[in-house]
C-alpha positions as CSV (number, residue, x, y, z in Angstrom):
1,X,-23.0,-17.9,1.4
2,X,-22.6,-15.7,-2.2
3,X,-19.0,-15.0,-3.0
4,X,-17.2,-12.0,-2.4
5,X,-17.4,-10.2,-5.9
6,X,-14.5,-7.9,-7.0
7,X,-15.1,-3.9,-5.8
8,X,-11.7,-2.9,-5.8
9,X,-10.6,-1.5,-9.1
10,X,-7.2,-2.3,-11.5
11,X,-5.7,1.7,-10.7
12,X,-7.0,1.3,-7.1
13,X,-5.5,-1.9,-6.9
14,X,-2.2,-0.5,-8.0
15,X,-1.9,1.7,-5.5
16,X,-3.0,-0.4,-2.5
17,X,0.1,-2.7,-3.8
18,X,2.8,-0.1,-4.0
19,X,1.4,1.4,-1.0
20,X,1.7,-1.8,1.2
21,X,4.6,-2.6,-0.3
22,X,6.0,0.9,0.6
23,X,4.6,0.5,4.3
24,X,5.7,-3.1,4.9
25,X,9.4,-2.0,3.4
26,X,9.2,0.7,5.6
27,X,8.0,-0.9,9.0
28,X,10.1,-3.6,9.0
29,X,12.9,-1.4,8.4
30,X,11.6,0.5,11.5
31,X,10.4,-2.3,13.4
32,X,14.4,-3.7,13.4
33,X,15.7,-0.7,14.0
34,X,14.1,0.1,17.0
35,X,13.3,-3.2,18.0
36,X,9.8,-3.7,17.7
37,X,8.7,0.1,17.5
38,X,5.2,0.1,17.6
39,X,5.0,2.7,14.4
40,X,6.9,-0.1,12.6
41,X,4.6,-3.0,13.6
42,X,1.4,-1.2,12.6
43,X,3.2,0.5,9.5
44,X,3.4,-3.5,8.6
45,X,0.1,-4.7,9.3
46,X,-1.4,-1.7,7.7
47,X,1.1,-2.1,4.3
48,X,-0.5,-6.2,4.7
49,X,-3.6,-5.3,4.6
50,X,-3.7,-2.8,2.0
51,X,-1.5,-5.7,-0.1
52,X,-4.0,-8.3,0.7
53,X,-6.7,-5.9,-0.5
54,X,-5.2,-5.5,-3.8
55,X,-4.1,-9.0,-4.5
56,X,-7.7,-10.3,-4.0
57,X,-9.6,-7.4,-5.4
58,X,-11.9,-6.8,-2.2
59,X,-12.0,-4.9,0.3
60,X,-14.9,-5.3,3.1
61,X,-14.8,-1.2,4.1
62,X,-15.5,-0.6,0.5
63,X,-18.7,-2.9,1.2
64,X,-19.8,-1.7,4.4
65,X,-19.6,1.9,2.9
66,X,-21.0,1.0,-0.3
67,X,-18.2,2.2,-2.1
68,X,-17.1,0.1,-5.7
69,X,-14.4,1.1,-7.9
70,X,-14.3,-1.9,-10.0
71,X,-16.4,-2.0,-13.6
72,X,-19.3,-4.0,-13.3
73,X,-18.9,-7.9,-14.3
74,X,-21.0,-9.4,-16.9
């Protein structure tokens, strides 16, 4: 199986991070507050994935639409 090669970019990745970070701040806050709201629970699985994303540099949309915002390697 060939390994998942980077395709999300350094400024992109920035903003997926603050993003998620924003979102998973956000839900939980919401997702307390009105115990277990479900615009908190998907506000933190959205902010995760958008954090995971950015912390590993892929993102398999960005593959299936053929999209690539990080410089080539090599």
């Amino acid at each position: 199986m060939a390994a998942k090669t980077c395709n999300v970019g350094r400024i992109d990745r920035v903003i997926r991070a603050v993003i998620g970070i924003a979102l998973i701040g956000a839900g939980g806050w919401a997702w307390d507050g009105w115990q277990g709201a479900p615009g908190g629970i998907v506000a933190v699985i959205a902010g995760a994935v958008l954090l995971g994303t950015a912390l590993t540099a892929f993102c398999p949309l960005y593959r299936v639409l053929g999209v690539r915002t990080c410089p080539e390697e090599g």
